[in-house]
PyMOL Python script that loads the backbone (N, CA, C, O; Angstrom):
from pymol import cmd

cmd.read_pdbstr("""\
ATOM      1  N   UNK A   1     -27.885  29.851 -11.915  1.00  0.00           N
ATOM      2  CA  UNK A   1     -27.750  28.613 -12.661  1.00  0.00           C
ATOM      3  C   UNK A   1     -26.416  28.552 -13.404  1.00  0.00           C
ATOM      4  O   UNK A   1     -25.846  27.465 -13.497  1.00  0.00           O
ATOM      5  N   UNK A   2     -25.864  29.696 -13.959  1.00  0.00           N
ATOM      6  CA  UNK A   2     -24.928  29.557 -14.533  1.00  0.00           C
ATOM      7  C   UNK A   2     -23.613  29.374 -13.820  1.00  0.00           C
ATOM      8  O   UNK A   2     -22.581  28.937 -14.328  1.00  0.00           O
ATOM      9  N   UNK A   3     -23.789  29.769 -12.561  1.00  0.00           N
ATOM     10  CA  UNK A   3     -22.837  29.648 -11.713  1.00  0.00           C
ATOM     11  C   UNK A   3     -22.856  28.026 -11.380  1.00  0.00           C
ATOM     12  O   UNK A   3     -21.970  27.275 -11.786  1.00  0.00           O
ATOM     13  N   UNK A   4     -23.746  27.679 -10.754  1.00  0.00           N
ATOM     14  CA  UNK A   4     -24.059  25.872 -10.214  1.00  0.00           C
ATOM     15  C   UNK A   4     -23.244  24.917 -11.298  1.00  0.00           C
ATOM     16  O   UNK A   4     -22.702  23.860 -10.975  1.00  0.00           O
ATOM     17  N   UNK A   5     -23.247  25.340 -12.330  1.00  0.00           N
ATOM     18  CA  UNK A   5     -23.197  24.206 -13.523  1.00  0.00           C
ATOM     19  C   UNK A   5     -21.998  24.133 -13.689  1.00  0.00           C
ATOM     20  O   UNK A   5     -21.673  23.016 -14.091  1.00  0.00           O
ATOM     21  N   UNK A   6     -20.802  25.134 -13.504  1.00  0.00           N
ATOM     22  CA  UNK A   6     -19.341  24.401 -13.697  1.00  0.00           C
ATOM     23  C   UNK A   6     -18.820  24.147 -12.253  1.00  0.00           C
ATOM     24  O   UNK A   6     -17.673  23.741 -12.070  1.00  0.00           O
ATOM     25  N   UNK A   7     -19.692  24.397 -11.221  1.00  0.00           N
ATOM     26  CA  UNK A   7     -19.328  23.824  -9.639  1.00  0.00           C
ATOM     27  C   UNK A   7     -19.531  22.422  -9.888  1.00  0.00           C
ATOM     28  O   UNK A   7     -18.625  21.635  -9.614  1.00  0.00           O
ATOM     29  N   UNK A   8     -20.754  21.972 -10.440  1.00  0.00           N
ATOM     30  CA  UNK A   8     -21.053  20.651 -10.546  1.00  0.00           C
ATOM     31  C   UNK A   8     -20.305  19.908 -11.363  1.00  0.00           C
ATOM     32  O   UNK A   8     -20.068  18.715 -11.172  1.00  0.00           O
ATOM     33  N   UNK A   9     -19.917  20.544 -12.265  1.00  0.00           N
ATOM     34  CA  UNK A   9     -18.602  19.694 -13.257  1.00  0.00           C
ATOM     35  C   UNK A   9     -17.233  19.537 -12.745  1.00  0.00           C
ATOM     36  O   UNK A   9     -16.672  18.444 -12.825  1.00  0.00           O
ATOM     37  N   UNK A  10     -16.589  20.698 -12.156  1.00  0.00           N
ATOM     38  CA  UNK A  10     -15.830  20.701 -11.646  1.00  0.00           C
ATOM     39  C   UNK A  10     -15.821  19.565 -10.190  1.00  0.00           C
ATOM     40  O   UNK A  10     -14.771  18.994  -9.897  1.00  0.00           O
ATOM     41  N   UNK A  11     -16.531  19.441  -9.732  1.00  0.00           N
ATOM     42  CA  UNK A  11     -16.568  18.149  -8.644  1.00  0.00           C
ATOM     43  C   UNK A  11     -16.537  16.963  -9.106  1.00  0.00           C
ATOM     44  O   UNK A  11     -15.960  16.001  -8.600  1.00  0.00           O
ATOM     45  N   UNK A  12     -17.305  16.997 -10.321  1.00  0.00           N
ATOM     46  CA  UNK A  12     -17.615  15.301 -10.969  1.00  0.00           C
ATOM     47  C   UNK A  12     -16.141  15.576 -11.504  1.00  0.00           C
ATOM     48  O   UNK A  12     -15.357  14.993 -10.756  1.00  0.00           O
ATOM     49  N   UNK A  13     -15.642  16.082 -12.270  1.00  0.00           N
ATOM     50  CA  UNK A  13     -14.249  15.882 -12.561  1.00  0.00           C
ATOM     51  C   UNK A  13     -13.307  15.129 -11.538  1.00  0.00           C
ATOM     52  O   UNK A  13     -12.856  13.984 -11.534  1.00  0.00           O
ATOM     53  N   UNK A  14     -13.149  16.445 -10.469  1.00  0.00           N
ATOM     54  CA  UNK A  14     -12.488  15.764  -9.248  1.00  0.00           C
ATOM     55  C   UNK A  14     -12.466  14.512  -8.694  1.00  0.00           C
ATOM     56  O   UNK A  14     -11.451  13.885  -8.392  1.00  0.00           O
ATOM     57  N   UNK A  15     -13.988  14.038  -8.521  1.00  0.00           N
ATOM     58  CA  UNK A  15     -14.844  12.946  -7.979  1.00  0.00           C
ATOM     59  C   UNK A  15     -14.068  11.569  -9.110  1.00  0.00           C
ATOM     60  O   UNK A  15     -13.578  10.588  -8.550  1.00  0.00           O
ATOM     61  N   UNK A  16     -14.051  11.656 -10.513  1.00  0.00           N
ATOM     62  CA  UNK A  16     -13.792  10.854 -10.950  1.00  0.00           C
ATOM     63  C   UNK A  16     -12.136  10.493 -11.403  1.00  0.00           C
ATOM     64  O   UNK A  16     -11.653   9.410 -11.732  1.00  0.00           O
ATOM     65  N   UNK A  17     -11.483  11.855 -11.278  1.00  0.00           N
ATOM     66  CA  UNK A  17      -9.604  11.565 -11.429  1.00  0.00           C
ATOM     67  C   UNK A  17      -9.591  10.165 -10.362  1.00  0.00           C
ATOM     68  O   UNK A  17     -10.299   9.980  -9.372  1.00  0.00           O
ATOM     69  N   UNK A  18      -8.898   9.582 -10.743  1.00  0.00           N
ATOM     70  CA  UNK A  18      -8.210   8.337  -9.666  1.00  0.00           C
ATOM     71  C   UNK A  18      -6.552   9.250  -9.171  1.00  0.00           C
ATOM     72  O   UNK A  18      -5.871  10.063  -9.796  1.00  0.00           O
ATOM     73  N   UNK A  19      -6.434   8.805  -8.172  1.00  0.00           N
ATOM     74  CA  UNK A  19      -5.263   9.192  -7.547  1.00  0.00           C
ATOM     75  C   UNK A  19      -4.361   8.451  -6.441  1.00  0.00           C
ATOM     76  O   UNK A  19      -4.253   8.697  -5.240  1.00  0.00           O
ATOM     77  N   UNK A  20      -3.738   7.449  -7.247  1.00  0.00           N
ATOM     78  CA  UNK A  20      -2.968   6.315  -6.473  1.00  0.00           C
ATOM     79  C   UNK A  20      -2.361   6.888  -6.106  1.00  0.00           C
ATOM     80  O   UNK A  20      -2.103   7.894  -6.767  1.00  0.00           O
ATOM     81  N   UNK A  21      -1.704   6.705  -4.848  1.00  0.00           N
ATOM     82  CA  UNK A  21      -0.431   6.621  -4.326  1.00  0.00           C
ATOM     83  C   UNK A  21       0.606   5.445  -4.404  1.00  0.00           C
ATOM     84  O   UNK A  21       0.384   4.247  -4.228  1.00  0.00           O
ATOM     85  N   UNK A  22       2.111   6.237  -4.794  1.00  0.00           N
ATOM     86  CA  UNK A  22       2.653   5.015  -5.508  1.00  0.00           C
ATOM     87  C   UNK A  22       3.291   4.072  -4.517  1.00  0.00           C
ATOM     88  O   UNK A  22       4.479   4.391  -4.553  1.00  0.00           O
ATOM     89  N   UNK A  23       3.135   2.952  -3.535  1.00  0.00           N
ATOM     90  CA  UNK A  23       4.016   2.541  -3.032  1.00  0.00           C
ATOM     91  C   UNK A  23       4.100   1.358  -3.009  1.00  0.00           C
ATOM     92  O   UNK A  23       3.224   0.709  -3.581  1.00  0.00           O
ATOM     93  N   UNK A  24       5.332   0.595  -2.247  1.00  0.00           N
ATOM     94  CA  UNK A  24       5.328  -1.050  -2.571  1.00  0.00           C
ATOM     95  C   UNK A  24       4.736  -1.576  -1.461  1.00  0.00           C
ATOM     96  O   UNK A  24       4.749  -0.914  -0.424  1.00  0.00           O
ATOM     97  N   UNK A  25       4.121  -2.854  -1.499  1.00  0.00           N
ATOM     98  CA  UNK A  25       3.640  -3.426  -0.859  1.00  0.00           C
ATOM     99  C   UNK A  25       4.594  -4.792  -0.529  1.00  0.00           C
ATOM    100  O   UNK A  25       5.361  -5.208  -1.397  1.00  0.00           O
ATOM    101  N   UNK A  26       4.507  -5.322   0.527  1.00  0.00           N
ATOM    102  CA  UNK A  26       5.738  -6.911   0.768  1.00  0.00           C
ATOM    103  C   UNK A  26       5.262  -7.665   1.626  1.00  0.00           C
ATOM    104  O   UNK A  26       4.839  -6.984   2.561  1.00  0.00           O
ATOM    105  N   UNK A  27       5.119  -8.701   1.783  1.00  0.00           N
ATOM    106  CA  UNK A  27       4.261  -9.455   2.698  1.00  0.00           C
ATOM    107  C   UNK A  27       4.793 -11.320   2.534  1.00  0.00           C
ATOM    108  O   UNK A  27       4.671 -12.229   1.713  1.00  0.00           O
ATOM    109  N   UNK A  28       5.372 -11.107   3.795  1.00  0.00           N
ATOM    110  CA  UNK A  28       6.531 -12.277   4.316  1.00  0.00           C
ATOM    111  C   UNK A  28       5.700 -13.058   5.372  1.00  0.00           C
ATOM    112  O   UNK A  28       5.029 -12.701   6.340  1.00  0.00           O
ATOM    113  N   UNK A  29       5.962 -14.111   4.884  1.00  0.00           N
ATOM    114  CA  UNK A  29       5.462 -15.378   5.640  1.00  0.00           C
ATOM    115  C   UNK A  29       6.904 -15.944   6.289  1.00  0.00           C
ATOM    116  O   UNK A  29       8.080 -15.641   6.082  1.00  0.00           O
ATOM    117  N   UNK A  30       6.164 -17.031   7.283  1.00  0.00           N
ATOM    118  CA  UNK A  30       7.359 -17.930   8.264  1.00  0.00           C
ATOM    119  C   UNK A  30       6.337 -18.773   8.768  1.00  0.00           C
ATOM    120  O   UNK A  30       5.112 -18.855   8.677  1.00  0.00           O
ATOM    121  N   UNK A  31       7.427 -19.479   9.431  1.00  0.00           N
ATOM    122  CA  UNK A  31       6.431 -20.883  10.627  1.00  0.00           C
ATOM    123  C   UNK A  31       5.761 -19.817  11.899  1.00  0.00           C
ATOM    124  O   UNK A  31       6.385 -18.998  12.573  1.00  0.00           O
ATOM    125  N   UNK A  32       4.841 -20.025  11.931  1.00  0.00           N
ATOM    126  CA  UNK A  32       3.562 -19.238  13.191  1.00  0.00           C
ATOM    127  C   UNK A  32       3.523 -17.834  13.097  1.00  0.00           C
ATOM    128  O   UNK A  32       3.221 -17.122  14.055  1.00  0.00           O
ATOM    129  N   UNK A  33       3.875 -17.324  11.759  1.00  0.00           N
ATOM    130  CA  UNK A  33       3.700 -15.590  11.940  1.00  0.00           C
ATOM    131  C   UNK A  33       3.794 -15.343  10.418  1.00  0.00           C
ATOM    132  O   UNK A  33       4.372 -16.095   9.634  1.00  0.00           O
ATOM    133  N   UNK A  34       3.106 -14.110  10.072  1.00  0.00           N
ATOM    134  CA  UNK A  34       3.175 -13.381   8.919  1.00  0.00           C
ATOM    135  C   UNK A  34       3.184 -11.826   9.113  1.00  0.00           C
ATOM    136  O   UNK A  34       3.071 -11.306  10.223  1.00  0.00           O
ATOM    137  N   UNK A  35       3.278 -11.362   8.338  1.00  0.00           N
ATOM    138  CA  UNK A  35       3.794 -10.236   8.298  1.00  0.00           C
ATOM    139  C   UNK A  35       3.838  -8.936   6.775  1.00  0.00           C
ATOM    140  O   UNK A  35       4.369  -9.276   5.717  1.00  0.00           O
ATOM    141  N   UNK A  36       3.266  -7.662   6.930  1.00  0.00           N
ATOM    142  CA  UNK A  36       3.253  -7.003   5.659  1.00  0.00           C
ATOM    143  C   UNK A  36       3.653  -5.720   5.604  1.00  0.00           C
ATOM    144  O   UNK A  36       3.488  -5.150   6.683  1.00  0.00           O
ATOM    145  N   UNK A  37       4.009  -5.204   4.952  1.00  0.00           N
ATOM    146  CA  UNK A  37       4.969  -3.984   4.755  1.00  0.00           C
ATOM    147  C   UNK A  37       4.489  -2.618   3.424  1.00  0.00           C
ATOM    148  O   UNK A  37       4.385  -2.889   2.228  1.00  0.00           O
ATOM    149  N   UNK A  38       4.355  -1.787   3.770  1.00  0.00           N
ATOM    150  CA  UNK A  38       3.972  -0.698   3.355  1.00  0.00           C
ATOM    151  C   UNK A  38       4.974   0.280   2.708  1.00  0.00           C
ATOM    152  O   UNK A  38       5.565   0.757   3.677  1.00  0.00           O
ATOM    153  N   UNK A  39       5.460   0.809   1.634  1.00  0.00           N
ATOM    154  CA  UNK A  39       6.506   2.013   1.855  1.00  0.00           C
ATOM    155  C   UNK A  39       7.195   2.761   0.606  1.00  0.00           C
ATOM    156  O   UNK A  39       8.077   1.973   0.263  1.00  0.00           O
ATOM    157  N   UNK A  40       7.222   3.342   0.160  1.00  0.00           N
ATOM    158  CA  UNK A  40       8.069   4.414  -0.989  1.00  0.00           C
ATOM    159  C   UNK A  40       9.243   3.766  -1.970  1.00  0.00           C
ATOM    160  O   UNK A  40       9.443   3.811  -3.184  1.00  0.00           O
ATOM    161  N   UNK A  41      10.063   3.012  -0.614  1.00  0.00           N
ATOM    162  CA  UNK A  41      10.603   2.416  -1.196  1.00  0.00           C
ATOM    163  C   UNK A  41      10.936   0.709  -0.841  1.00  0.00           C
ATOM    164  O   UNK A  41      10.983   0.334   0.330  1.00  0.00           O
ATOM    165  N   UNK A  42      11.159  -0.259  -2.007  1.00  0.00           N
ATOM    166  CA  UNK A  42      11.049  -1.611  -1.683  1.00  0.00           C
ATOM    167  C   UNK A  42      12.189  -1.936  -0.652  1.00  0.00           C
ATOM    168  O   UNK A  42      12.042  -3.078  -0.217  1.00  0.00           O
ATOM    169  N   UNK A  43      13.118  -1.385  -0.203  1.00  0.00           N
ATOM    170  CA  UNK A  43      13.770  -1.785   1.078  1.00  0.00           C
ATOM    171  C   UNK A  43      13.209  -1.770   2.192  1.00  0.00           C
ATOM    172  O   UNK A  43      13.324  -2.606   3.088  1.00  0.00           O
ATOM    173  N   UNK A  44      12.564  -0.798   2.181  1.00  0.00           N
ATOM    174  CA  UNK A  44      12.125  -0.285   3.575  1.00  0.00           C
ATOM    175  C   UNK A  44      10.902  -1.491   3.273  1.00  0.00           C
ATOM    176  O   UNK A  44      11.117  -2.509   3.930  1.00  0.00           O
ATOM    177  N   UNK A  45       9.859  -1.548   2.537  1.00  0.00           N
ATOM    178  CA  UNK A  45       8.394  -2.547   2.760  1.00  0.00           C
ATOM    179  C   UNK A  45       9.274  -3.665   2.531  1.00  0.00           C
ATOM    180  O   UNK A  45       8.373  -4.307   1.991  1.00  0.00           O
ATOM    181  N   UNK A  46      10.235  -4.437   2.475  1.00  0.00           N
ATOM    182  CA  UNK A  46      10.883  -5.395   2.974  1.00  0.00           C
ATOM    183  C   UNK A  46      11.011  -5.446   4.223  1.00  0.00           C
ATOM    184  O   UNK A  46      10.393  -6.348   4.787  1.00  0.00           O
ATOM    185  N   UNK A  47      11.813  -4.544   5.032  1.00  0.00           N
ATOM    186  CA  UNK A  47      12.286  -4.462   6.045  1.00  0.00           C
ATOM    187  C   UNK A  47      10.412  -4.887   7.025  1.00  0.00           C
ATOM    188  O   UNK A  47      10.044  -5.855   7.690  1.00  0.00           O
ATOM    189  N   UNK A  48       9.850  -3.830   6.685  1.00  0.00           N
ATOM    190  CA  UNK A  48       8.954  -3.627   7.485  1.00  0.00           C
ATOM    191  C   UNK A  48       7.654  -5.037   7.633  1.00  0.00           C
ATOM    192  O   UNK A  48       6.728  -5.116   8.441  1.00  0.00           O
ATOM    193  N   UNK A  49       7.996  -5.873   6.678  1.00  0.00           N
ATOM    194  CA  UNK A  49       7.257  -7.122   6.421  1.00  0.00           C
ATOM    195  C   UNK A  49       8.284  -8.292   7.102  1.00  0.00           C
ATOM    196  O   UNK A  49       7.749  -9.107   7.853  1.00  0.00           O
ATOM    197  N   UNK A  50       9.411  -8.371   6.913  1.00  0.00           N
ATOM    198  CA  UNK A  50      10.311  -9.124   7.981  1.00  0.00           C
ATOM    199  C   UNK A  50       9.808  -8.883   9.183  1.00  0.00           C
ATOM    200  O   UNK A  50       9.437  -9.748   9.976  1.00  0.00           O
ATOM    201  N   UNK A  51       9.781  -7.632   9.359  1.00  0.00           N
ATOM    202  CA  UNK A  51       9.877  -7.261  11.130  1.00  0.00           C
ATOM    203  C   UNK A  51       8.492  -7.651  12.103  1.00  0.00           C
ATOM    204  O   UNK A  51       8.569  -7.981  13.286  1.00  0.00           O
ATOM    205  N   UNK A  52       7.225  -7.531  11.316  1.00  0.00           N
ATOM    206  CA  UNK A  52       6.320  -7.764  11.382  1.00  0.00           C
ATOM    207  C   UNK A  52       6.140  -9.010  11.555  1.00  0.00           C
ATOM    208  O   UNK A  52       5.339  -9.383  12.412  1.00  0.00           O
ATOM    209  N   UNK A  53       7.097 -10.246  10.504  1.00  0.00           N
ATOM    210  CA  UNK A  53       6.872 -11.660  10.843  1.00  0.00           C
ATOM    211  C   UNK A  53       7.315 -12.061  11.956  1.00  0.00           C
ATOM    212  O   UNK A  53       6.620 -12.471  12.885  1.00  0.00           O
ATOM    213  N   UNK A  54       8.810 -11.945  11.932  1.00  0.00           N
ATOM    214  CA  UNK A  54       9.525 -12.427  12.873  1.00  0.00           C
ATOM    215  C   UNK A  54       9.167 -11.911  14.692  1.00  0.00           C
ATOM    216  O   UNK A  54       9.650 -12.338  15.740  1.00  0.00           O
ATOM    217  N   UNK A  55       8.330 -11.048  14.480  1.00  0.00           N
ATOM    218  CA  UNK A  55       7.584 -10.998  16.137  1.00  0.00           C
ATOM    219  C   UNK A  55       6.929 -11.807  16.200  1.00  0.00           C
ATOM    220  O   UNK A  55       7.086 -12.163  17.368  1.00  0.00           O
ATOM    221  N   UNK A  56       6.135 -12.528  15.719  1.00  0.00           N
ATOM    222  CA  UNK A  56       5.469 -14.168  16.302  1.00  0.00           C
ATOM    223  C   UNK A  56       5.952 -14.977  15.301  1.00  0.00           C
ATOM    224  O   UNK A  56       5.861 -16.063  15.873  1.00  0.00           O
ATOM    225  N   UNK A  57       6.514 -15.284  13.937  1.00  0.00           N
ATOM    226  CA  UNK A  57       7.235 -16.879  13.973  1.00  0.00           C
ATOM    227  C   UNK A  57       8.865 -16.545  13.651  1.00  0.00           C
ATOM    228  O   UNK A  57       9.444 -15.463  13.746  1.00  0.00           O
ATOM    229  N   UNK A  58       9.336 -17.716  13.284  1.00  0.00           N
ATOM    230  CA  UNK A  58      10.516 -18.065  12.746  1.00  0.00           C
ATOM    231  C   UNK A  58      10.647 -18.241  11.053  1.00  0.00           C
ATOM    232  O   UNK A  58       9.808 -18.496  10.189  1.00  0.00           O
ATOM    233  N   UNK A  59      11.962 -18.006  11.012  1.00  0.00           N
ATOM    234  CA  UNK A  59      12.127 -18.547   9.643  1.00  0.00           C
ATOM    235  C   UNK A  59      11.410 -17.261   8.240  1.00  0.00           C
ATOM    236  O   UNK A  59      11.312 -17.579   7.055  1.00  0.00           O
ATOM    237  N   UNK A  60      11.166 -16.415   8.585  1.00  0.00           N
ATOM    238  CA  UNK A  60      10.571 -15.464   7.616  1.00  0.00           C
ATOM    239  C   UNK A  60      11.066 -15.201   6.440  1.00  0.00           C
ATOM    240  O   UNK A  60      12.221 -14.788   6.328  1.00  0.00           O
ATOM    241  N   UNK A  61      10.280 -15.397   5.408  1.00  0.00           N
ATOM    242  CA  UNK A  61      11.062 -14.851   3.768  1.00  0.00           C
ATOM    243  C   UNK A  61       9.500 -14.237   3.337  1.00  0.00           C
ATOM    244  O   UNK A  61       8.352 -14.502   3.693  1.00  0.00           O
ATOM    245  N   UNK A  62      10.280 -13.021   2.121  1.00  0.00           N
ATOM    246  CA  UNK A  62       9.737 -12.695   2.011  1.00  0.00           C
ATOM    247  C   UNK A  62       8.813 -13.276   0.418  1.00  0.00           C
ATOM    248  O   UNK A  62       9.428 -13.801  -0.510  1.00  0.00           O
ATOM    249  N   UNK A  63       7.613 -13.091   0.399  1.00  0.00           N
ATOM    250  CA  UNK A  63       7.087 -13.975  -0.668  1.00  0.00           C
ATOM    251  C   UNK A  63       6.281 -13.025  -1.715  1.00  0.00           C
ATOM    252  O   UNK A  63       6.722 -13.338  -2.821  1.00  0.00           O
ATOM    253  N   UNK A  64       5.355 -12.063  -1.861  1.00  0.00           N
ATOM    254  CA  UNK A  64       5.788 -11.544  -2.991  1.00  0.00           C
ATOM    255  C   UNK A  64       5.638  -9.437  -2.377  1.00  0.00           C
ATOM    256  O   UNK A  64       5.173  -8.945  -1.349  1.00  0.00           O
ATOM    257  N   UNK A  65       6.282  -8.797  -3.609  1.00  0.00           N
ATOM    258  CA  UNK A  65       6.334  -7.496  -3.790  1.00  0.00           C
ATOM    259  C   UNK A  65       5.944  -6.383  -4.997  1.00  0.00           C
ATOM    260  O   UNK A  65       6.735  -6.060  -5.883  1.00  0.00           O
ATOM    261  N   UNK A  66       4.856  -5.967  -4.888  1.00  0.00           N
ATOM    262  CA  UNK A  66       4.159  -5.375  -5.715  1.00  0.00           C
ATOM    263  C   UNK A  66       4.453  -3.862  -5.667  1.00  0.00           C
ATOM    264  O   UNK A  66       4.700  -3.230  -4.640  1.00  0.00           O
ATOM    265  N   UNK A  67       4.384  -3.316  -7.061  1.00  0.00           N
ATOM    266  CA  UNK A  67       4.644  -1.925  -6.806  1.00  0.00           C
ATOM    267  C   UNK A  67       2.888  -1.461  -6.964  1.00  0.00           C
ATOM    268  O   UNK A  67       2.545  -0.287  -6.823  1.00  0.00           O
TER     269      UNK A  67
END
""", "prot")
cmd.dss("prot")
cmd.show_as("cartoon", "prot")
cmd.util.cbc("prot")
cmd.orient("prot")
């Protein structure tokens, strides 16, 4: 028993830390396509939310970016 009882704490601890990962998010619209982007850093989830639109529409900007 004495053993069980800080296994069990020790998990609920674990179980309850939150552990984000920090990255940006970007997500670009256009005429007939959208598009969203994932990444470390906001160039790259730019890049990667353009690229994503502009394979099915035109005209892509990007509209918003969250860290």
């Amino acid at each position: 028993m004495k053993f069980l009882l800080p296994i069990v704490f020790a998990t609920l601890a674990l179980t309850l830390m939150t552990s984000e990962a920090s990255a940006w998010y970007c997500r670009a619209v256009g005429y007939g396509g959208s598009g969203w982007g994932r990444s470390e850093s906001p160039e790259r989830a730019r890049y990667l939310a353009l690229y994503q639109c502009s394979r099915f529409g035109t005209r892509c900007r990007i509209r918003s970016c969250v860290y």
